[in-house]
DSSP file (Angstrom, degrees, kcal/mol; ACC not computed):
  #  RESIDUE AA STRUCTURE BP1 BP2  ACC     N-H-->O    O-->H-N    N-H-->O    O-->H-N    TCO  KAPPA ALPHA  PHI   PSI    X-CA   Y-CA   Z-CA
    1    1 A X              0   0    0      0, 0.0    25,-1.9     0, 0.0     2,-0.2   0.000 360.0 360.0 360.0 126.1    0.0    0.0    0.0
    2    2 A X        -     0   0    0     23,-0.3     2,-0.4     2,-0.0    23,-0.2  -0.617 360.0-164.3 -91.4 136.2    1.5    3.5   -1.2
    3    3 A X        -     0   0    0     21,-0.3    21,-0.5    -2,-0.2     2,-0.3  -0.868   3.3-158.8-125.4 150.8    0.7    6.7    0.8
    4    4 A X        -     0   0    0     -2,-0.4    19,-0.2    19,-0.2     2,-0.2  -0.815  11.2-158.1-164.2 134.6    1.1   10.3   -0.2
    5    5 A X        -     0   0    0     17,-2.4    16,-1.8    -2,-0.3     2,-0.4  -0.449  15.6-162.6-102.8 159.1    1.4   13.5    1.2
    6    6 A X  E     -A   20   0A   0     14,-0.3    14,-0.3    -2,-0.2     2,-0.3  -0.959  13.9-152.1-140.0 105.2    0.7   16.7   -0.5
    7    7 A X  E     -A   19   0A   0     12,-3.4    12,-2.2    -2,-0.4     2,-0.5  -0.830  14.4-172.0 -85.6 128.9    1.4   20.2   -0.1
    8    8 A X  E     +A   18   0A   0     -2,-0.3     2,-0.3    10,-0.2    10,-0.2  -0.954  21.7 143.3-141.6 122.8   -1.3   22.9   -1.5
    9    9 A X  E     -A   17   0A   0      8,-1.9     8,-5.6    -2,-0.5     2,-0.5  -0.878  48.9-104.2-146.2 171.2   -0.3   26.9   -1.5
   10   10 A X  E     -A   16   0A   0     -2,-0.3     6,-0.2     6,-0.2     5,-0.0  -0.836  30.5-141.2-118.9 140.9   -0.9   29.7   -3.6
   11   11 A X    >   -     0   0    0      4,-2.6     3,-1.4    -2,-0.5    -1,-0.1   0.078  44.4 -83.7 -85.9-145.4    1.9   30.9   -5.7
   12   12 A X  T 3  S+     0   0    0      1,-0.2    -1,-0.1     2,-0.1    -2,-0.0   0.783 132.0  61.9 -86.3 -25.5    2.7   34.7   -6.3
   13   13 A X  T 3  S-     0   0    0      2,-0.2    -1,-0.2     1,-0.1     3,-0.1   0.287 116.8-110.7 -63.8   0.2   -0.2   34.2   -9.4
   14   14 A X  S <  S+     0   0    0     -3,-1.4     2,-0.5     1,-0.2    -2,-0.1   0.536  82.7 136.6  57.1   2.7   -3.3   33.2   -6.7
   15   15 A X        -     0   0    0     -5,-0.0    -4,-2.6     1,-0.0    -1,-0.2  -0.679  58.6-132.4 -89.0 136.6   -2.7   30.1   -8.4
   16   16 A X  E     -A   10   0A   0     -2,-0.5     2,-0.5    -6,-0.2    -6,-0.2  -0.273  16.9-160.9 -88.8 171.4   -2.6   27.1   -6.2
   17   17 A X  E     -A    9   0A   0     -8,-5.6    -8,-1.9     2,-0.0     2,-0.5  -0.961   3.0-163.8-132.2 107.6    0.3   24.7   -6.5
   18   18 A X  E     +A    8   0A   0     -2,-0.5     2,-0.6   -10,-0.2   -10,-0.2  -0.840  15.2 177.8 -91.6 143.5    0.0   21.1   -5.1
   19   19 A X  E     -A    7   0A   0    -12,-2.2   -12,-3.4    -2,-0.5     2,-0.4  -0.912  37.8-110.7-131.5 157.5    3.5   19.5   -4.9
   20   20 A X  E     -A    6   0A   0     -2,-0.6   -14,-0.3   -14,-0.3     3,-0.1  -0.674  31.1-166.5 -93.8 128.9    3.9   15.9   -3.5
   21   21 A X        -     0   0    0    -16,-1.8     2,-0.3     1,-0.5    -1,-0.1   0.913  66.8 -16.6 -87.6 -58.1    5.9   16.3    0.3
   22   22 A X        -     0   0    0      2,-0.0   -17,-2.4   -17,-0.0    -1,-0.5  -0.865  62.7-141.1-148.0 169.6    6.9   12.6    1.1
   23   23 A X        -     0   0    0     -2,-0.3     2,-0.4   -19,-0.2   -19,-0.2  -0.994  20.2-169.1-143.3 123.9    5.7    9.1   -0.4
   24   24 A X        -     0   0    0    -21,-0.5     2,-0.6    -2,-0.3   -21,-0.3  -0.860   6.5-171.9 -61.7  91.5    5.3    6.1    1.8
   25   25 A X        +     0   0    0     -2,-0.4   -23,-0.3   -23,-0.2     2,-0.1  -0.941   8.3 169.2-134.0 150.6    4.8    2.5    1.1
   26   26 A X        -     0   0    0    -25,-1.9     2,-0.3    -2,-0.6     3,-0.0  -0.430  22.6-132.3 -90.9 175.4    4.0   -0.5    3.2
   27   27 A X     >  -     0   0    0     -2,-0.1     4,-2.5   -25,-0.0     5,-0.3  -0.839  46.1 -80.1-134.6-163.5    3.0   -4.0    3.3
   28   28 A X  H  > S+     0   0    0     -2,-0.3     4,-4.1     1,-0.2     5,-0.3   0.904 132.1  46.7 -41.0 -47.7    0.3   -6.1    5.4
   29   29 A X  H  > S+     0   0    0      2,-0.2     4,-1.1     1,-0.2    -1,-0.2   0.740 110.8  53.5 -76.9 -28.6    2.1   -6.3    8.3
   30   30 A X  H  > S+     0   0    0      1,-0.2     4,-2.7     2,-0.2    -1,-0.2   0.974 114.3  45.0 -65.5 -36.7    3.0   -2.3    8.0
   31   31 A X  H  X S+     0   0    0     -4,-2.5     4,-2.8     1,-0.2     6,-0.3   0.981 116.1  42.8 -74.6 -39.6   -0.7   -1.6    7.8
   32   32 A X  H  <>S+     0   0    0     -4,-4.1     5,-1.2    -5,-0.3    -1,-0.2   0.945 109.7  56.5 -55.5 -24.9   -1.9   -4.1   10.7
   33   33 A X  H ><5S+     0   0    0     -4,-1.1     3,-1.1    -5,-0.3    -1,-0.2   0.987 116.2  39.8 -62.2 -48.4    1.1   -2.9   13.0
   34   34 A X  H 3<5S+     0   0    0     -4,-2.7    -1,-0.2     1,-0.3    -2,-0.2   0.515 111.8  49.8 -89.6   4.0   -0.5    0.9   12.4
   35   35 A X  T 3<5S-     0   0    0     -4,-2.8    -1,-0.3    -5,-0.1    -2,-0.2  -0.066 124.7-110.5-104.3  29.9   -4.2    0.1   12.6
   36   36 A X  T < 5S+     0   0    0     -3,-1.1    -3,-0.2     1,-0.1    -2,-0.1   0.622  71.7 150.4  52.8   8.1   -2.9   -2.1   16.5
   37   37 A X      < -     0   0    0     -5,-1.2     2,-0.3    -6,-0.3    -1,-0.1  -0.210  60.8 -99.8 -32.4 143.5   -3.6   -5.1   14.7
   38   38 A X    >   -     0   0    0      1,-0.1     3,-3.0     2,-0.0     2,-0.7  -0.662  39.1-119.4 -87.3 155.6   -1.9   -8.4   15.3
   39   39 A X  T 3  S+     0   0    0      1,-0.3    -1,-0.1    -2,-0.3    -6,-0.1  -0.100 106.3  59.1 -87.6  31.6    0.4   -8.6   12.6
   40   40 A X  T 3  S+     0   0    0     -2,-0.7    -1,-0.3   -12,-0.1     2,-0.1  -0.159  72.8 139.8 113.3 -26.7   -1.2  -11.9   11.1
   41   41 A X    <   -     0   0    0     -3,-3.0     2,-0.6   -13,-0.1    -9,-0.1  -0.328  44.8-153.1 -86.3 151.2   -4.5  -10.5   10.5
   42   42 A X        +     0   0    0     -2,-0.1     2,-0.4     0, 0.0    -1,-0.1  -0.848  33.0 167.6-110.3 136.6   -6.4  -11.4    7.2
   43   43 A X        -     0   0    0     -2,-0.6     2,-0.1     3,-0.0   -11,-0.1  -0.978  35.3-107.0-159.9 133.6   -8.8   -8.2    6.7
   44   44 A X     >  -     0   0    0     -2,-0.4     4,-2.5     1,-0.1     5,-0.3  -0.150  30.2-118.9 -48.1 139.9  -11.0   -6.9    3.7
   45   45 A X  H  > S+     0   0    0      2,-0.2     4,-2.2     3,-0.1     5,-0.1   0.946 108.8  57.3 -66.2 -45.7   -9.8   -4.3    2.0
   46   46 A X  H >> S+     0   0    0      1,-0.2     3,-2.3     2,-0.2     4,-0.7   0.858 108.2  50.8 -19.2 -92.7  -13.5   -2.0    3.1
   47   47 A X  H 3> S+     0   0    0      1,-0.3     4,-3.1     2,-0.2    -1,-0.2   0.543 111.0  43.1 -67.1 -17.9  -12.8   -2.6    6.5
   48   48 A X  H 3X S+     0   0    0     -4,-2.5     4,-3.6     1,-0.2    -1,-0.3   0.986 117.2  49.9 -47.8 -49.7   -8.6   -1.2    6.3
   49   49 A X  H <X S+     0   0    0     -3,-2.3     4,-3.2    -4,-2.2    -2,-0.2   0.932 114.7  50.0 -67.3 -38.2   -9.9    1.8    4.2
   50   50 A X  H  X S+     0   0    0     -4,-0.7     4,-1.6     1,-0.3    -1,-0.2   0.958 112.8  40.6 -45.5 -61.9  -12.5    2.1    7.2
   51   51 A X  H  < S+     0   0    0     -4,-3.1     4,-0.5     2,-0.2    -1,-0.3   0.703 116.8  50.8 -76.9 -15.0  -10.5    2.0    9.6
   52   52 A X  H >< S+     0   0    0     -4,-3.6     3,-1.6    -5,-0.2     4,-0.4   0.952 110.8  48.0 -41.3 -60.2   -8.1    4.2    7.7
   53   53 A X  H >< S+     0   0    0     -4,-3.2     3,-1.9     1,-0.2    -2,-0.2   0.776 101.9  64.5 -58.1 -33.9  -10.6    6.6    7.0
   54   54 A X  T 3< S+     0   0    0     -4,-1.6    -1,-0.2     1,-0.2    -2,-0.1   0.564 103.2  56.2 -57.0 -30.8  -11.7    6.5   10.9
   55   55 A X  T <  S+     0   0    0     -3,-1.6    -1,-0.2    -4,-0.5    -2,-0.2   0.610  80.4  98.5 -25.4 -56.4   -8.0    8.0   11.5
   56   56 A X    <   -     0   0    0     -3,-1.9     2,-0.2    -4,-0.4     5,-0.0  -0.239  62.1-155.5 -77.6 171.0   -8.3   10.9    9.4
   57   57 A X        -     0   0    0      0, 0.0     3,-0.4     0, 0.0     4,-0.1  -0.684  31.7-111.2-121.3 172.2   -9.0   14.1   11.5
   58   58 A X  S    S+     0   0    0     -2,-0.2     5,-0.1     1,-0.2     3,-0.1   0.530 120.3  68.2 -88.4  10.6  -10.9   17.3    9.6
   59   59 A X  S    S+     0   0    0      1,-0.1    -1,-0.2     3,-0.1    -3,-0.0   0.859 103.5  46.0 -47.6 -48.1   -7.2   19.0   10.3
   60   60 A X  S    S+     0   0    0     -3,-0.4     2,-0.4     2,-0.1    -2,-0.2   0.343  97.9  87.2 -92.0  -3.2   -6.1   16.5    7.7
   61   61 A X  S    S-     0   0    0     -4,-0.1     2,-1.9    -3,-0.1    -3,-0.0  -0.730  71.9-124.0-110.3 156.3   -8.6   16.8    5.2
   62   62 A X        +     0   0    0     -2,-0.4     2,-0.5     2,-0.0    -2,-0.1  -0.482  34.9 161.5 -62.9  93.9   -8.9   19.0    2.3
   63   63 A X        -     0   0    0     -2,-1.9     2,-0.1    -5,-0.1    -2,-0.0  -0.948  13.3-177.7-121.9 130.0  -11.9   21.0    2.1
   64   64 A X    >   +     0   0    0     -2,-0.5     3,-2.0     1,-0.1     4,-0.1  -0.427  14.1 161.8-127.8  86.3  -12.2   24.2   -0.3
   65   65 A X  G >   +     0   0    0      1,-0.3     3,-0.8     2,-0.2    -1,-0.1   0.663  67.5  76.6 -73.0 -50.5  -15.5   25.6    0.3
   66   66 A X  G 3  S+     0   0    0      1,-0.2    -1,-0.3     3,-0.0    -2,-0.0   0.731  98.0  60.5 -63.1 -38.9  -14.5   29.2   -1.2
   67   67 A X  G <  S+     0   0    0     -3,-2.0     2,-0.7     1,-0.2    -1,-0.2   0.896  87.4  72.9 -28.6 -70.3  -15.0   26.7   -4.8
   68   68 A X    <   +     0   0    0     -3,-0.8     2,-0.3    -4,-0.1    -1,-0.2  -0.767  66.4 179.5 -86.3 114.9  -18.4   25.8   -4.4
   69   69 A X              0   0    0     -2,-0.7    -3,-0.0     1,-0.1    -2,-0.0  -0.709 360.0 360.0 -87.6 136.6  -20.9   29.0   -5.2
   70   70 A X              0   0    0     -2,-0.3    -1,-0.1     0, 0.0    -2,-0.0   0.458 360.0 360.0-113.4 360.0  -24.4   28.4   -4.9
């Protein structure tokens, strides 16, 4: 499993710039070790992405509201 981090600013144009910060990768064992899992466990791919997604905080997500006009 591959991970990637992102950076998103606005350059000197107001135009935003995402550039890639760091890249990640894993295996089974990487992901069970960081979801407390015993390192052994045979798990659906839903329920990793669940319990990924259960992780993220709204710090960590992207939202740019200023996009959508209604």
């Amino acid at each position: 499993m591959h991970f990637h981090s992102y950076s998103l600013r606005l350059d000197s144009a107001n135009d935003f710039k995402l550039n890639l910060k760091e890249r990640y990768s894993t295996n089974s064992s990487g992901i069970s070790k960081l979801l407390g899992l015993k390192a052994n466990a045979n798990m659906e791919l839903n329920v990793i992405v669940k319990l990924l997604e259960s992780k993220i905080t709204n710090d960590t997500l992207l939202t740019l509201p200023f996009l959508f006009h209604s």
